[in-house]
PDB file of N, CA, C and O in Angstrom:
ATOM      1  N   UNK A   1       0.832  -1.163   0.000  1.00  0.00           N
ATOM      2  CA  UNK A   1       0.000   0.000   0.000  1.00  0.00           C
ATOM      3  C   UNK A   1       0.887   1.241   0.000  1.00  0.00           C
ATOM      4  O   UNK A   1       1.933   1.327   0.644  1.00  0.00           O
ATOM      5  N   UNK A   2       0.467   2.026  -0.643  1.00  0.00           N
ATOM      6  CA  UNK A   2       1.180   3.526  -0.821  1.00  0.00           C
ATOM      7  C   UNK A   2       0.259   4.338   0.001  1.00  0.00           C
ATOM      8  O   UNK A   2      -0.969   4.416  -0.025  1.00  0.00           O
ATOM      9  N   UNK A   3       1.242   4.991   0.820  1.00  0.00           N
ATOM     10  CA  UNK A   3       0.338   5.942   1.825  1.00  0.00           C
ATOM     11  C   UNK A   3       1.344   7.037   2.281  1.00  0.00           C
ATOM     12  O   UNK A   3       2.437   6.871   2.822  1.00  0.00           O
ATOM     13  N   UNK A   4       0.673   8.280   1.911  1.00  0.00           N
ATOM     14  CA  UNK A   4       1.015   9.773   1.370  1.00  0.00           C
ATOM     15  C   UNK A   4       0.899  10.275   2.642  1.00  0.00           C
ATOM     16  O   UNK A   4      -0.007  10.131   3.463  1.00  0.00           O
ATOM     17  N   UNK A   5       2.129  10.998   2.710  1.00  0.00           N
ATOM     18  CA  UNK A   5       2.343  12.131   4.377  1.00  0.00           C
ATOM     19  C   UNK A   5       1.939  13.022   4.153  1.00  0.00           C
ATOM     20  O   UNK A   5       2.391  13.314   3.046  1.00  0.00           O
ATOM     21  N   UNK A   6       1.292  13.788   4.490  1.00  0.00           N
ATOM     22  CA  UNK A   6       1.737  15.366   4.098  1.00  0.00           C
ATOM     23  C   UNK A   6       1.423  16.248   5.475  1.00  0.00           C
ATOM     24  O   UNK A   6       0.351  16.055   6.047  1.00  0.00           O
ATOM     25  N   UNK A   7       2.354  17.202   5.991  1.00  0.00           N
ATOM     26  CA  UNK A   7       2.188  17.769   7.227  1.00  0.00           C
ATOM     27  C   UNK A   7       1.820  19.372   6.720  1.00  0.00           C
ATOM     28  O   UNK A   7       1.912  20.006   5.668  1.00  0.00           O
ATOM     29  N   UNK A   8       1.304  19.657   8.249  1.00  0.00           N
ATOM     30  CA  UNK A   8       0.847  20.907   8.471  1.00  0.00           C
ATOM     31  C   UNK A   8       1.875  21.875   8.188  1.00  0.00           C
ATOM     32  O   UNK A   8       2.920  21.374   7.772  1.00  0.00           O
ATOM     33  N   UNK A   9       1.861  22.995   8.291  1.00  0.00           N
ATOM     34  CA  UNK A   9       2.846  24.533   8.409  1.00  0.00           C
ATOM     35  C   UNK A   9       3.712  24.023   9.601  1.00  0.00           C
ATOM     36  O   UNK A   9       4.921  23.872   9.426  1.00  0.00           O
ATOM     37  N   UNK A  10       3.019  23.695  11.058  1.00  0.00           N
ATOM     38  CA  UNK A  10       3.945  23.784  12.278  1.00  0.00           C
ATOM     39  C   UNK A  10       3.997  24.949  12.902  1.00  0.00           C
ATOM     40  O   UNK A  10       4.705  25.244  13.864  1.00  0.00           O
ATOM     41  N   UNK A  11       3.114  25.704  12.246  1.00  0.00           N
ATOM     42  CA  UNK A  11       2.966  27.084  13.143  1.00  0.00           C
ATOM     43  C   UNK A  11       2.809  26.947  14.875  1.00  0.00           C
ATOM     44  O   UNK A  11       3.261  27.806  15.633  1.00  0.00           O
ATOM     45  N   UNK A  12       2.172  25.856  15.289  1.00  0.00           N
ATOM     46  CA  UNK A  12       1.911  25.509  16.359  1.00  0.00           C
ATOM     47  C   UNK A  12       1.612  24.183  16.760  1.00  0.00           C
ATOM     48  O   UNK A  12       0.537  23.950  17.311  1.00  0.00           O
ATOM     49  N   UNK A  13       2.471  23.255  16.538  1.00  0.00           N
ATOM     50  CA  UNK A  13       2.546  21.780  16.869  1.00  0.00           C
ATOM     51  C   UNK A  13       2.191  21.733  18.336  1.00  0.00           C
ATOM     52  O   UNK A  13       2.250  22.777  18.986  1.00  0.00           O
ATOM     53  N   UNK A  14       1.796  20.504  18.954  1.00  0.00           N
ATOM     54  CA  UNK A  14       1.503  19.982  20.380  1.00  0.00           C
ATOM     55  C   UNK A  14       1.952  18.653  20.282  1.00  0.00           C
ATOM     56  O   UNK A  14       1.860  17.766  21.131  1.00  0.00           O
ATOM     57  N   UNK A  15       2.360  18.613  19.356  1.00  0.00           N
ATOM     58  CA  UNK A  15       3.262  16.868  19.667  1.00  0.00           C
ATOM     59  C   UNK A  15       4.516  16.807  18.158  1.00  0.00           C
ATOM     60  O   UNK A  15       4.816  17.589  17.257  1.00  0.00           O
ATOM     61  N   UNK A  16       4.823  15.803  18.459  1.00  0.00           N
ATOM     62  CA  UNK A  16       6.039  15.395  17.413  1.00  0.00           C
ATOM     63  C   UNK A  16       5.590  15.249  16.130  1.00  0.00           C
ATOM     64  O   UNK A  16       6.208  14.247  15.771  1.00  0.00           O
ATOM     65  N   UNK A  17       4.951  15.578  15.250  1.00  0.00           N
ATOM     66  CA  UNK A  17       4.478  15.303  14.057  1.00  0.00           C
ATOM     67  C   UNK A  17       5.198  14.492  13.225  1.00  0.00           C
ATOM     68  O   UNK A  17       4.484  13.783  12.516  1.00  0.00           O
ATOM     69  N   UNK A  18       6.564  14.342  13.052  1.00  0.00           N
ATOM     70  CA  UNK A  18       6.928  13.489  12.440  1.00  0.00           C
ATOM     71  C   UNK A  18       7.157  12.268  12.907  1.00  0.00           C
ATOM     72  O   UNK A  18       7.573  11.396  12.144  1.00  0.00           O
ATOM     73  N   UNK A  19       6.930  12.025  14.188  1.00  0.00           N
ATOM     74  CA  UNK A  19       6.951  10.662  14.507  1.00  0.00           C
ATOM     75  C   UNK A  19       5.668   9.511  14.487  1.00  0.00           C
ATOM     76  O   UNK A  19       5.522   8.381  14.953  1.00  0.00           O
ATOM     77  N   UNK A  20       4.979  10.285  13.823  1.00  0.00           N
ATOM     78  CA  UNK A  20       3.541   9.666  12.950  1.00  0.00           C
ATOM     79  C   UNK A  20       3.835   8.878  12.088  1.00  0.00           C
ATOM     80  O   UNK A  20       3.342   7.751  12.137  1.00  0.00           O
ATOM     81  N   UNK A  21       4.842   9.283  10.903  1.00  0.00           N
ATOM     82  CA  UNK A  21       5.457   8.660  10.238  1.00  0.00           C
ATOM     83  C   UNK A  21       6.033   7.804  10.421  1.00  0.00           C
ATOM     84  O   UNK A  21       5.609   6.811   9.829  1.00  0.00           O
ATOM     85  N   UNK A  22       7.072   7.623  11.138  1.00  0.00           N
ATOM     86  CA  UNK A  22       8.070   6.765  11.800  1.00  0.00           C
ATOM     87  C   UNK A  22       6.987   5.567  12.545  1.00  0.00           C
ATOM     88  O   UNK A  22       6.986   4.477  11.973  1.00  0.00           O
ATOM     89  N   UNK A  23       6.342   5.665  13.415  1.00  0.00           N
ATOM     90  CA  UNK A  23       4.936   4.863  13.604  1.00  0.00           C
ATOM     91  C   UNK A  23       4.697   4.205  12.296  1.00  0.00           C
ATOM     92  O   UNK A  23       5.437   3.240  12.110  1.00  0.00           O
ATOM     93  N   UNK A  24       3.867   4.467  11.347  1.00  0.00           N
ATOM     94  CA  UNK A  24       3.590   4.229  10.511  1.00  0.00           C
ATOM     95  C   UNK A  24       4.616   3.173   9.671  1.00  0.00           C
ATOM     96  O   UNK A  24       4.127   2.068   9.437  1.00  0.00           O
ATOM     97  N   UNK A  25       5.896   3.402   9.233  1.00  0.00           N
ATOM     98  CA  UNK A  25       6.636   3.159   8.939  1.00  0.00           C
ATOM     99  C   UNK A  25       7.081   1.589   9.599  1.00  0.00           C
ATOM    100  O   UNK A  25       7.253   0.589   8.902  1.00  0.00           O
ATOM    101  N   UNK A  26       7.218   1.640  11.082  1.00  0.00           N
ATOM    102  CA  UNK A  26       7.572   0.797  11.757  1.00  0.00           C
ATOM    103  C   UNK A  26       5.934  -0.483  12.051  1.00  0.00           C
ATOM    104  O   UNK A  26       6.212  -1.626  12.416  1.00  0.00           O
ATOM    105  N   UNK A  27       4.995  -0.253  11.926  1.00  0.00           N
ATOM    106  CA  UNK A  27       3.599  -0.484  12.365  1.00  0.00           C
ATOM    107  C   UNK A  27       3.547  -1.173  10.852  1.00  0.00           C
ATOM    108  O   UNK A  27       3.495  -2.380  11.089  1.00  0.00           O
ATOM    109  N   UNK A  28       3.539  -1.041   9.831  1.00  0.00           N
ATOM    110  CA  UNK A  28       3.484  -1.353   8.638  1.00  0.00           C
ATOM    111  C   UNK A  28       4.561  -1.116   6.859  1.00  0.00           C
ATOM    112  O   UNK A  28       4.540  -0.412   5.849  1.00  0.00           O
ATOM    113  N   UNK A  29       5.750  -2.802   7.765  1.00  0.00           N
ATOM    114  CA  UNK A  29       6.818  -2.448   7.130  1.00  0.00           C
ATOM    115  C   UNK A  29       6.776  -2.756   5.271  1.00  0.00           C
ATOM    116  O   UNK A  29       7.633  -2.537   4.415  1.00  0.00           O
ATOM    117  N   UNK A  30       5.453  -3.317   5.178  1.00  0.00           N
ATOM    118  CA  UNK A  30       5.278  -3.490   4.085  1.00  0.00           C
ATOM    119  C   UNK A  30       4.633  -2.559   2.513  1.00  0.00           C
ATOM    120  O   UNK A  30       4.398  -2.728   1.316  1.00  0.00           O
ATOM    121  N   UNK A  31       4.597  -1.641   3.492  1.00  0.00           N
ATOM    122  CA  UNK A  31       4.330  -0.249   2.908  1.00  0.00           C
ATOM    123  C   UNK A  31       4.943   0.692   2.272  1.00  0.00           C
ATOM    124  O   UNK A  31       6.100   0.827   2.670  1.00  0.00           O
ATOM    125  N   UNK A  32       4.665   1.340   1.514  1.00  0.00           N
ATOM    126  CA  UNK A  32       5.522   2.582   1.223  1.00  0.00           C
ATOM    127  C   UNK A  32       4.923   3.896   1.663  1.00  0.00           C
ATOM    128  O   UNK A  32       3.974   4.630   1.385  1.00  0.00           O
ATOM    129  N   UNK A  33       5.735   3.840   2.315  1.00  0.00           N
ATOM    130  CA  UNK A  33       5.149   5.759   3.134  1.00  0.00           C
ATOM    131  C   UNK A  33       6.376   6.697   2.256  1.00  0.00           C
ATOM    132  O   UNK A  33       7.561   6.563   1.948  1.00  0.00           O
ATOM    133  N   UNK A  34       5.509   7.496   2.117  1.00  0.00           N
ATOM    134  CA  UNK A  34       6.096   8.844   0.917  1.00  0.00           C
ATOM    135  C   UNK A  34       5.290  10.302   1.069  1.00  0.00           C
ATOM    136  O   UNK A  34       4.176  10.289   1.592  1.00  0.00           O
ATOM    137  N   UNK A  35       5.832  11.471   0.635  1.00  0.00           N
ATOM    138  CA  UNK A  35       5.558  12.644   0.772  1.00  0.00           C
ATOM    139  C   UNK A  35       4.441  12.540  -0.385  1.00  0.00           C
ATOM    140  O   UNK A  35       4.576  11.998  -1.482  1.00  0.00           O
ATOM    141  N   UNK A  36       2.762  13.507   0.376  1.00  0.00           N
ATOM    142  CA  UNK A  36       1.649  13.267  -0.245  1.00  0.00           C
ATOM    143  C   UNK A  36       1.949  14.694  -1.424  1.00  0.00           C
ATOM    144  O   UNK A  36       2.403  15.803  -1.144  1.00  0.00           O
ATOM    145  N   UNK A  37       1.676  14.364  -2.257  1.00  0.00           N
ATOM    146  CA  UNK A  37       1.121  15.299  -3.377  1.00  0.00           C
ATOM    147  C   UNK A  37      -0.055  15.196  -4.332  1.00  0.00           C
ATOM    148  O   UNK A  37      -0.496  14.080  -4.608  1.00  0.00           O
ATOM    149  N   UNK A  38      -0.522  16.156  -4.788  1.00  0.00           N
ATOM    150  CA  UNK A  38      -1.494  16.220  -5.512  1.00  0.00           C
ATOM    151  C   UNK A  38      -0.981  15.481  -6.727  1.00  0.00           C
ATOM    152  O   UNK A  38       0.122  15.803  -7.168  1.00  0.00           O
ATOM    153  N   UNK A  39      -1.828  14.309  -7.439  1.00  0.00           N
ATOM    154  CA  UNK A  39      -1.436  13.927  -8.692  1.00  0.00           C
ATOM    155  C   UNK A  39      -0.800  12.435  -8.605  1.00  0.00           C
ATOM    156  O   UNK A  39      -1.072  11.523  -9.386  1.00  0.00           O
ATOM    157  N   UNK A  40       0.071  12.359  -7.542  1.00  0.00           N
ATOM    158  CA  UNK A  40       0.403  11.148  -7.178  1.00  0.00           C
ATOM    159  C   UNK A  40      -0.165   9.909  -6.968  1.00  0.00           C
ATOM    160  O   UNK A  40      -1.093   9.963  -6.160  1.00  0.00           O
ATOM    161  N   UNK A  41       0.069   8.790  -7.419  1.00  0.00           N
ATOM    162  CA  UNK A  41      -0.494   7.717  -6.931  1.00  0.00           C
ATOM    163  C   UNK A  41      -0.988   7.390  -5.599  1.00  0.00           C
ATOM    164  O   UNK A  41      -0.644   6.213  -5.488  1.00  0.00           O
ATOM    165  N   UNK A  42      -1.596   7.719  -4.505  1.00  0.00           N
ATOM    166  CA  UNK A  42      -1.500   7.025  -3.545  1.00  0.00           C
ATOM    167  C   UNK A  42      -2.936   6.267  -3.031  1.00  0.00           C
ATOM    168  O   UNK A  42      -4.098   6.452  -3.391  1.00  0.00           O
ATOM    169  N   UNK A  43      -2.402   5.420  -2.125  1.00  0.00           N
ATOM    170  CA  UNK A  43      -3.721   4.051  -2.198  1.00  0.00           C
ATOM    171  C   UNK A  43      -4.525   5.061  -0.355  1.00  0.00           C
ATOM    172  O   UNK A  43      -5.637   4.638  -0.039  1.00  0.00           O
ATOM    173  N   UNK A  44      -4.103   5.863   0.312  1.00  0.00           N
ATOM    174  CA  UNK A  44      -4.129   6.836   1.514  1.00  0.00           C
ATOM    175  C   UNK A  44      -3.414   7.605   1.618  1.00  0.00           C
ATOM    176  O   UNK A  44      -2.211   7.427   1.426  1.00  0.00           O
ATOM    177  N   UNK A  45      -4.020   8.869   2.006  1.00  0.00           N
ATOM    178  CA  UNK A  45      -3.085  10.021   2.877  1.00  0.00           C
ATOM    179  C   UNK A  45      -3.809  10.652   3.438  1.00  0.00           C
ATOM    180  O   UNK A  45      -4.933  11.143   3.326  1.00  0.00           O
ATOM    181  N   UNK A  46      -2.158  10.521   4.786  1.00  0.00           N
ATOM    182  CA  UNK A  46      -2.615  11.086   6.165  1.00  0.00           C
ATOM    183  C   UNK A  46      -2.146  12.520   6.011  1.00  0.00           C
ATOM    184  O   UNK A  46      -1.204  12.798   5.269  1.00  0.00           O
ATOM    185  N   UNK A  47      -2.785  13.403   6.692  1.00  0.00           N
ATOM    186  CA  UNK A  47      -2.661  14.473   6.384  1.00  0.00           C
ATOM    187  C   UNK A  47      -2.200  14.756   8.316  1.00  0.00           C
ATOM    188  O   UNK A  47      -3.018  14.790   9.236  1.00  0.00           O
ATOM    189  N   UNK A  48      -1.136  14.871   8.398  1.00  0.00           N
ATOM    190  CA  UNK A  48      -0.733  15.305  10.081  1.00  0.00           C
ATOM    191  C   UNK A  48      -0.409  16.963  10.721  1.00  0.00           C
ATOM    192  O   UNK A  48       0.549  17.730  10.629  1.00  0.00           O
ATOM    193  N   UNK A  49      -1.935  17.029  11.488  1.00  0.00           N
ATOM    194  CA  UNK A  49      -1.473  18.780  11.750  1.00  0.00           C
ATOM    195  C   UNK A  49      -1.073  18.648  13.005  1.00  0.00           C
ATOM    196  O   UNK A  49      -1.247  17.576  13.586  1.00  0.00           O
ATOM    197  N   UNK A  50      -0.529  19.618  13.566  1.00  0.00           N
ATOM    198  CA  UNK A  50      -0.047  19.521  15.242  1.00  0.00           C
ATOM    199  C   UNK A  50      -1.071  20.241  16.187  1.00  0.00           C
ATOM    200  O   UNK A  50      -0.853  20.127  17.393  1.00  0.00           O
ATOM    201  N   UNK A  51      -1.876  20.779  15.892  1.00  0.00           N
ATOM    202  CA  UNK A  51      -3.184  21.299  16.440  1.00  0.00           C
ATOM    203  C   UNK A  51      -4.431  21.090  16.086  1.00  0.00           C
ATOM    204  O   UNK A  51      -4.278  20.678  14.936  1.00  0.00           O
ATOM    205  N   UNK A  52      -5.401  21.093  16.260  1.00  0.00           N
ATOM    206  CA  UNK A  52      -6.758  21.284  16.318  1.00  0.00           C
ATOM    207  C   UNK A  52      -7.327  21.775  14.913  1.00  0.00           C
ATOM    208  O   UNK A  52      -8.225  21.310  14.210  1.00  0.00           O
ATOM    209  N   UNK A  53      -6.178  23.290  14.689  1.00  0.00           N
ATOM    210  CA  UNK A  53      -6.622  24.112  13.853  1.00  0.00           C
ATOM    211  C   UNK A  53      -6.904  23.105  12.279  1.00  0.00           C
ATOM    212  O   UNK A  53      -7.818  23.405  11.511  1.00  0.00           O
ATOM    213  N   UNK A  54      -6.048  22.037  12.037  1.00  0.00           N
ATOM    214  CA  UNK A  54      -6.317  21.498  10.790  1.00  0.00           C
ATOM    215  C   UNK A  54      -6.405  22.091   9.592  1.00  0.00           C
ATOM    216  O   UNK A  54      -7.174  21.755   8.691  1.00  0.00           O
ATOM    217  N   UNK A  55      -5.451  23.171   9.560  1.00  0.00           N
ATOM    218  CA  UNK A  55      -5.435  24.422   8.610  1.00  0.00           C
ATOM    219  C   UNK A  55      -5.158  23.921   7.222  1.00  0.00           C
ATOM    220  O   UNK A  55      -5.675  24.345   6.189  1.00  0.00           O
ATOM    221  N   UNK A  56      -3.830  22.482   7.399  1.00  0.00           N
ATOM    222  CA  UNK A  56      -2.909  22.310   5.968  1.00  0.00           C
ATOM    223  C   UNK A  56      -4.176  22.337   4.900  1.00  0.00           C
ATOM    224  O   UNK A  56      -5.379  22.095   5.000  1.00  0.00           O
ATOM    225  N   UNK A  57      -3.124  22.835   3.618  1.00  0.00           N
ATOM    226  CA  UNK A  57      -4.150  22.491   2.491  1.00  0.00           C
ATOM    227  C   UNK A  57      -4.136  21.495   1.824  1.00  0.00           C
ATOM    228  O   UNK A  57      -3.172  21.019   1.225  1.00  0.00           O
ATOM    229  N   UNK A  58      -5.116  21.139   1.875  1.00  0.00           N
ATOM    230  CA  UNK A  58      -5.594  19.505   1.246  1.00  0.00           C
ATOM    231  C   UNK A  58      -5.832  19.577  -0.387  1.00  0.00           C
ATOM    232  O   UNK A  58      -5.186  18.866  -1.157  1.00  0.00           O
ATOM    233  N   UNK A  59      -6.761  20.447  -0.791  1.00  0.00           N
ATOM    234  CA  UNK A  59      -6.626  20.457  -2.045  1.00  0.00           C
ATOM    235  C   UNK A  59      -6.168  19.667  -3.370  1.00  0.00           C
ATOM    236  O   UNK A  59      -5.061  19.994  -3.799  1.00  0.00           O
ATOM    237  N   UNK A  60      -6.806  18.762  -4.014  1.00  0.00           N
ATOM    238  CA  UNK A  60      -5.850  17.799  -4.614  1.00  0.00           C
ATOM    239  C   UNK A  60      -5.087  16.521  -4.072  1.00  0.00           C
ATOM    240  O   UNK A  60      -4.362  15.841  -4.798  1.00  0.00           O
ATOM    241  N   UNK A  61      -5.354  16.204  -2.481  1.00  0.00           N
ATOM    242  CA  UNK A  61      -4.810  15.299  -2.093  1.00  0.00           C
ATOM    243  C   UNK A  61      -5.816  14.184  -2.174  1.00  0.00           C
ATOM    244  O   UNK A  61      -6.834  14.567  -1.598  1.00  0.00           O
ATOM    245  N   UNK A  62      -5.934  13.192  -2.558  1.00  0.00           N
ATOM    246  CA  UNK A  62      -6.723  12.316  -2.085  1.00  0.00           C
ATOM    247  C   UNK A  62      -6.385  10.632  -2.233  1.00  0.00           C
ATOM    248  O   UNK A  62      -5.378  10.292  -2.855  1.00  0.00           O
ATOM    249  N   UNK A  63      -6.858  10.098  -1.913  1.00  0.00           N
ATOM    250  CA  UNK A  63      -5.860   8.970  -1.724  1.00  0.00           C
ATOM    251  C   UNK A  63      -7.129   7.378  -2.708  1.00  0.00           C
ATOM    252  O   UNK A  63      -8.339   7.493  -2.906  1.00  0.00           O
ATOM    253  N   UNK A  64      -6.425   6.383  -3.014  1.00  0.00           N
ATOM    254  CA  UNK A  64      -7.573   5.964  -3.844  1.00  0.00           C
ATOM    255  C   UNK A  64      -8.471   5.470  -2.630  1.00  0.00           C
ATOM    256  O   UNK A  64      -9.605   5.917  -2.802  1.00  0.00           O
ATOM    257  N   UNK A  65      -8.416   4.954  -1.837  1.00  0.00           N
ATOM    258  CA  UNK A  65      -9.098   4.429   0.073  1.00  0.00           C
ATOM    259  C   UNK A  65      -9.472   5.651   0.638  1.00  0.00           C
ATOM    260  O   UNK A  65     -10.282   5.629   1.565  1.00  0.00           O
ATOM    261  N   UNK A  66      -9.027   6.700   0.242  1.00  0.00           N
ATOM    262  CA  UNK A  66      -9.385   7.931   1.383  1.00  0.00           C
ATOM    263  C   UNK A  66      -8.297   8.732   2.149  1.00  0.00           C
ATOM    264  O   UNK A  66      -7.159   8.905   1.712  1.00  0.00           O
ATOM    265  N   UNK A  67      -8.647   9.091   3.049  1.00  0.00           N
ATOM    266  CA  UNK A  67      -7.640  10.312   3.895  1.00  0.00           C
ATOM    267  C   UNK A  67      -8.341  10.487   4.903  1.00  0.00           C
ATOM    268  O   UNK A  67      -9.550  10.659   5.064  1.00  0.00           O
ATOM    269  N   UNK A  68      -6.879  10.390   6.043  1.00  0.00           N
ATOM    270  CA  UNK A  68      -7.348  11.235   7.402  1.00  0.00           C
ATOM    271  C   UNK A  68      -6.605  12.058   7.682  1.00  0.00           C
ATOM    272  O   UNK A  68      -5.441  12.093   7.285  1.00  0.00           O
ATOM    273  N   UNK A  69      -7.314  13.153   8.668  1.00  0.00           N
ATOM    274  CA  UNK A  69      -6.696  14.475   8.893  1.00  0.00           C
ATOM    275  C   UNK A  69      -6.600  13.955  10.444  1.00  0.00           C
ATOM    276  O   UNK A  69      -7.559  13.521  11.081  1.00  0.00           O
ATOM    277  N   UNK A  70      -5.019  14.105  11.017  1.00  0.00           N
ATOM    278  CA  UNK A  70      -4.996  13.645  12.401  1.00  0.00           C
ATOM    279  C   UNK A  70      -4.312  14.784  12.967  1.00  0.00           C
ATOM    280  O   UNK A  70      -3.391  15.430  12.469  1.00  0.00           O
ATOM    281  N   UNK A  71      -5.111  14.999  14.501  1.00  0.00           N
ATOM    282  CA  UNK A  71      -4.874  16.388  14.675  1.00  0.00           C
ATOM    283  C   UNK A  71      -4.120  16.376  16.260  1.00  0.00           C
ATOM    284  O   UNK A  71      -3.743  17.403  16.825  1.00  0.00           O
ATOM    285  N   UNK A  72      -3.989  14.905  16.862  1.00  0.00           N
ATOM    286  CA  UNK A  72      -3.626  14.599  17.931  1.00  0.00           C
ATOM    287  C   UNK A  72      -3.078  13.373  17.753  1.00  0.00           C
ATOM    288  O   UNK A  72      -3.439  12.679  16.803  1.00  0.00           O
ATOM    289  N   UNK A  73      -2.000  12.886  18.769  1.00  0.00           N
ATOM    290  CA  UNK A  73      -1.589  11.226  18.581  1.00  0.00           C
ATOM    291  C   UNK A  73      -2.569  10.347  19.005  1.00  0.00           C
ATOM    292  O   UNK A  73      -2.534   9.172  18.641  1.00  0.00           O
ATOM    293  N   UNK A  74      -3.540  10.819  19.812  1.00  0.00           N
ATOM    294  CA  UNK A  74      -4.142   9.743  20.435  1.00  0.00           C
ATOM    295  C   UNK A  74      -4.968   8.955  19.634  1.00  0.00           C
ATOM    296  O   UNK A  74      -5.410   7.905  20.099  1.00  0.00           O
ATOM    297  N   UNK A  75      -5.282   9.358  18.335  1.00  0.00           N
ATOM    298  CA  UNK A  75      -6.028   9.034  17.094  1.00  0.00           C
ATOM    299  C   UNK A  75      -5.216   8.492  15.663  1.00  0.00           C
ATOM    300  O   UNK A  75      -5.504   8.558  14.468  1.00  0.00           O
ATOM    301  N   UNK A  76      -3.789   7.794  16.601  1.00  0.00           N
ATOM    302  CA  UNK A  76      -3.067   7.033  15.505  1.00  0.00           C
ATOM    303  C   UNK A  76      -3.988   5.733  15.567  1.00  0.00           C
ATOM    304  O   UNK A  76      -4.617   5.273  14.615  1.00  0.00           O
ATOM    305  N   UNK A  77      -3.941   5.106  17.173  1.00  0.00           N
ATOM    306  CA  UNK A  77      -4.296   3.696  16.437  1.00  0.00           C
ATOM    307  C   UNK A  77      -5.518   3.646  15.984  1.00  0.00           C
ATOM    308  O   UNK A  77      -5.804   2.514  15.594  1.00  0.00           O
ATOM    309  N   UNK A  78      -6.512   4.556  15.857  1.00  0.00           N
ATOM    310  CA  UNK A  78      -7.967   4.581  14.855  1.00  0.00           C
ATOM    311  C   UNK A  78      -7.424   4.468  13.529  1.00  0.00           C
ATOM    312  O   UNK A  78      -7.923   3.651  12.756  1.00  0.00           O
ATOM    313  N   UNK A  79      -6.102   5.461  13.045  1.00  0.00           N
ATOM    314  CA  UNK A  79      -5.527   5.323  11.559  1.00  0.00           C
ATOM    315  C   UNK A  79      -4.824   4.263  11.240  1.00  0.00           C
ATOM    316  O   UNK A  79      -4.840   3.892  10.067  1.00  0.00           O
ATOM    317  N   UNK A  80      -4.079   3.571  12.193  1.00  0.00           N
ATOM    318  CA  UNK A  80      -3.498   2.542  11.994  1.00  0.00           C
ATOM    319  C   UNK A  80      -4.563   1.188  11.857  1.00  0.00           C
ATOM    320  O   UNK A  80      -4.389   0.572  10.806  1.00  0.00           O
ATOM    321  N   UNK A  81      -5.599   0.652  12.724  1.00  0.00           N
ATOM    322  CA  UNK A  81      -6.491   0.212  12.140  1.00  0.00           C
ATOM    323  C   UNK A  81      -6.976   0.592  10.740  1.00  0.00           C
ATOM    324  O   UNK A  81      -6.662  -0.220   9.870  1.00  0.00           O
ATOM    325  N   UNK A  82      -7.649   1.617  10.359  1.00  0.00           N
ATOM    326  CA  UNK A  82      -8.000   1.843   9.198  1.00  0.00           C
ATOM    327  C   UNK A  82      -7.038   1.062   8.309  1.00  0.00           C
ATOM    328  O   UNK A  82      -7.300   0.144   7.532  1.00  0.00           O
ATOM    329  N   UNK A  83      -5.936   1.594   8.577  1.00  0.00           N
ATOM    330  CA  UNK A  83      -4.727   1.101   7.363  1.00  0.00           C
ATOM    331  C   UNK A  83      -4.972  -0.204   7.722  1.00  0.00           C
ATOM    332  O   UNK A  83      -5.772  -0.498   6.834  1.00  0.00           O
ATOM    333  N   UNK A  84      -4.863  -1.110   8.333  1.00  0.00           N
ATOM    334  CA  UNK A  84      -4.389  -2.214   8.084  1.00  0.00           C
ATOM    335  C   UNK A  84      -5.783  -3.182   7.474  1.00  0.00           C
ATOM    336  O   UNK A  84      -5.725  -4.246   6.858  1.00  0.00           O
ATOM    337  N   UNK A  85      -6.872  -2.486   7.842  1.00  0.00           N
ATOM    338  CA  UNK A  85      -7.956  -3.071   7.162  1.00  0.00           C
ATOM    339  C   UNK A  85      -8.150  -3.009   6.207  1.00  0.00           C
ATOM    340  O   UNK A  85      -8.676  -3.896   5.535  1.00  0.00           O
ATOM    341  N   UNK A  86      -7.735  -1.773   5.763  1.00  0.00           N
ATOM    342  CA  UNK A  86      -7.374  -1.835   3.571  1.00  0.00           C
ATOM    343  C   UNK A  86      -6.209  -2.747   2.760  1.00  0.00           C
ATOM    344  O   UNK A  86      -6.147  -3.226   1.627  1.00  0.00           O
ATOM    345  N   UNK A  87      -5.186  -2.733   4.111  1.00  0.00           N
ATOM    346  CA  UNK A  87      -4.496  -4.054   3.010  1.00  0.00           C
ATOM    347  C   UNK A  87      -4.817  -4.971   3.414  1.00  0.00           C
ATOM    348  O   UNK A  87      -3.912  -5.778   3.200  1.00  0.00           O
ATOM    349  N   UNK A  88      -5.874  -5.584   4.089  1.00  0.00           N
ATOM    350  CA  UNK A  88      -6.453  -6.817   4.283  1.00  0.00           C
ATOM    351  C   UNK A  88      -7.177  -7.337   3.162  1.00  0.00           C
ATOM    352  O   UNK A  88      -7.392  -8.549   3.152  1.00  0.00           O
ATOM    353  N   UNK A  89      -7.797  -6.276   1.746  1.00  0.00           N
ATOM    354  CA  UNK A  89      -8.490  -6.158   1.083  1.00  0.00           C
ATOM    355  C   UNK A  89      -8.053  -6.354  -0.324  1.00  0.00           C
ATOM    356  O   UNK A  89      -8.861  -6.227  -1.244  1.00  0.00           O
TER     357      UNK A  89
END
């Protein structure tokens, strides 16, 4: 499964944002985790803000399974489920 990063500005993080990735990465080594862009192939993308605000622009991102916007860690393993139930598929 191909599954697209793409982070917030960082104007105001409340946690490590890039260690979402690294999660991800380690949680599902059979994957390819890569920087999300518009246009790109991807089968998901997570879209990781460090606040609430959920400002990044999405625009053009979309993933062929979908996208989540995660705005806290405590709502990895809801994404990490998700993921692993699509490559079950």
């Amino acid at each position: 499964m191909r599954i697209g990063i793409k982070y917030c500005g960082g104007c105001n993080p409340r946690y490590d944002r890039t260690n979402i990735a690294q999660r991800l990465r380690e949680d599902l080594p059979e994957s390819e985790i890569m920087s999300a862009a518009p246009g790109l192939n991807m089968d998901y993308v997570v879209v990781v803000c460090g606040c609430k605000s959920a400002c990044a622009l999405v625009d053009g991102l979309a993933g062929r399974y979908g996208r989540t916007i995660l705005t806290e860690p405590d709502a990895y393993d809801g994404l990490l489920n998700t993921l692993k139930q699509l490559q079950r598929r």
